[in-house]
C-alpha positions, 0 to 999 in steps of 0.5 A: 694389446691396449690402445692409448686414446689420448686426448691433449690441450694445447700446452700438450698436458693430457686432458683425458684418455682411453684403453681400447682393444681396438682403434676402430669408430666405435672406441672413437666415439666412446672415447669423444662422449667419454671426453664430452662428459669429463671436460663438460663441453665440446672442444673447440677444435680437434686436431687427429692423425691420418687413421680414417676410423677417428675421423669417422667417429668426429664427422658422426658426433653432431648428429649425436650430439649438438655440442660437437656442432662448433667443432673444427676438425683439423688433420696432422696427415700421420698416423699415431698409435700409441700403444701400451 
């Protein structure tokens, strides 16, 4: 089973995705530095569902990265999985 990473604006259209095996930290952060390289800036805010591993991956990326360091983390409370 593939996992559907999916990334949107705030008109909902989607900016960048990723299939994964797994919905776990480390498919987080490839997804978040895979964004990082195609938009050629952080976001200035990222809304996630309730799954603990993408939270992990966003509070881990400004000590990767100084570009994420702005970046507001926000939290709908609802878990989303997306699956294909």
């Amino acid at each position: 089973m593939d996992v559907s990473l999916p990334s949107r604006d705030r008109e909902g259209k989607t900016v960048d995705f990723r299939l994964s095996a797994n919905r776990d930290v480390k498919a987080a952060k490839a997804f978040f530095r895979k964004a990082l390289e195609t938009q050629g800036r952080a976001p200035v805010s990222i809304t996630l569902d309730g799954y603990a591993a993408s939270h992990g991956a966003v509070r881990e990326l400004p000590a990767q990265n100084p570009r994420w360091k702005d970046t507001r983390l926000r939290c709908c409370g609802r878990r989303n999985i997306s699956t294909t």
